[in-house]
N, C-alpha and C positions, 0 to 999 in steps of 0.2 A: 438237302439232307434226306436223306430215307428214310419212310416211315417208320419203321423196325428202332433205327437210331432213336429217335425222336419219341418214340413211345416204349421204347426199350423195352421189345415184345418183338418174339417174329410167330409167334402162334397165333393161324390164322382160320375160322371153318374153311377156307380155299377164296381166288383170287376175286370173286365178286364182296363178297363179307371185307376182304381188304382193301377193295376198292372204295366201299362205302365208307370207311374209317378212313382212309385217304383224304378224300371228299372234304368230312367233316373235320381232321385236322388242319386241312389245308384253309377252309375257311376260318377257321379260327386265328390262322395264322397271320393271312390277310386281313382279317380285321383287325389285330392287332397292329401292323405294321400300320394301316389305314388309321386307326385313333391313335396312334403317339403324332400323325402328323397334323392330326384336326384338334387337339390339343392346342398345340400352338396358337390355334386362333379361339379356344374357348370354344372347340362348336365338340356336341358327342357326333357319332354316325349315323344315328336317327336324325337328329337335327339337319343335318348337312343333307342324309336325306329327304325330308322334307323342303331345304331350300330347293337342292335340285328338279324335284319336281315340281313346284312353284317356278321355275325358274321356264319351266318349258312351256309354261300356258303366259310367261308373262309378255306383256302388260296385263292380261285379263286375268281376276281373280279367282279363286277355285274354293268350294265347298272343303268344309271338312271330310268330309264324307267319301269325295274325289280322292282327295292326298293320302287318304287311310288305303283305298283301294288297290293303289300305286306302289304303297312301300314293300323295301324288300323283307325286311321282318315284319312277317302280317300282326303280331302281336303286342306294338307297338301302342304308345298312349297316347295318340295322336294331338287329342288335347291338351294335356299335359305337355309334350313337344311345343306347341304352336305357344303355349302361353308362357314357354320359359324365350322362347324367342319374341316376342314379344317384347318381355321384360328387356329384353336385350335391346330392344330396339331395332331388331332386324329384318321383323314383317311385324304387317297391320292387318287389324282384322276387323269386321265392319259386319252388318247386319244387311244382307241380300235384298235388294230392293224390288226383286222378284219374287223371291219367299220369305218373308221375313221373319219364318220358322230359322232359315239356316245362315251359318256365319260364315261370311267367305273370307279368304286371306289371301296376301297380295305382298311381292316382298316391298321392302324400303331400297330408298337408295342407297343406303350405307347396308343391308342386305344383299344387296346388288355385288357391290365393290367386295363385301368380304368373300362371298361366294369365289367371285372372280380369282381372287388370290389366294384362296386354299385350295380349287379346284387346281390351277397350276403347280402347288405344292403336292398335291394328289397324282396327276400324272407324273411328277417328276419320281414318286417315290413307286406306282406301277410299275415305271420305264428301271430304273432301277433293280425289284426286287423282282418281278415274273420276267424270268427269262425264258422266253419259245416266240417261237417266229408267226408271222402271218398264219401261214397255212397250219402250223402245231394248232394256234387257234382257233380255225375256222372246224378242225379234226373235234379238238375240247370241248367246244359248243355242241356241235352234234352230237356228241356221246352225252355230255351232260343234256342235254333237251331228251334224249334217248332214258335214260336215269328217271326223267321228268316225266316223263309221258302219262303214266298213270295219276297225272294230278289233278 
């Protein structure tokens, strides 16, 4: 859909300003598509983020402080995240036997497995709904890191 469609406006300050609004519909978009399918498994897309980056130090545990640095919404309550998964039973978190100022977390194994099966349900629904080829994406990235540059 067009952005003009979608936002049912085509007045634009010119093609950079509607780039930017682009940008920002489109991730909204995607995350939307993104949380009706982590839904399913009861996880939000902070959560799920979080798993995933635990997911890439494991076996080894990670600081809070680590997983905060990591996420893609830097504004995130990281604590708050880790202690509703928790409750879940999804990761465990323990008391650093290095610092014992810091709490490290570390998933479970039914952490593990959910992870597993919502990530497949996540790629199934990328493959699905962004349609562009290899190289459209390797183009997207650059321009988007290009977008980024001053961060």
């Amino acid at each position: 859909m067009k952005l003009e469609e979608a936002i049912q406006s085509n007045k634009f300050r010119n093609d950079v300003h509607k780039a930017s609004l682009n940008i920002l519909y489109t991730a909204w978009w995607l995350k939307t598509v993104l949380s009706r399918e982590l839904k399913e498994y009861g996880l939000t897309h902070e959560q799920y983020n979080v798993m995933r980056i635990l997911k890439g130090k494991h076996p080894e545990q990670m600081c809070v402080r680590d997983i905060a640095s990591r996420m893609i919404e830097k504004n995130s309550n990281v604590p708050r995240i880790i202690d509703r998964l928790v409750t879940k039973k999804l990761v465990k978190s323990a008391t650093s036997e290095v610092d014992r100022r810091e709490t490290v977390i570390s998933l479970t194994p039914s952490g593990l497995s959910l992870l597993d099966n919502s990530t497949s349900s996540i790629n199934q629904a990328m493959d699905a709904q962004v349609s562009i080829g290899q190289q459209e994406a390797q183009v997207l990235n650059q321009l988007l890191e290009k977008v980024r540059a001053k961060e």
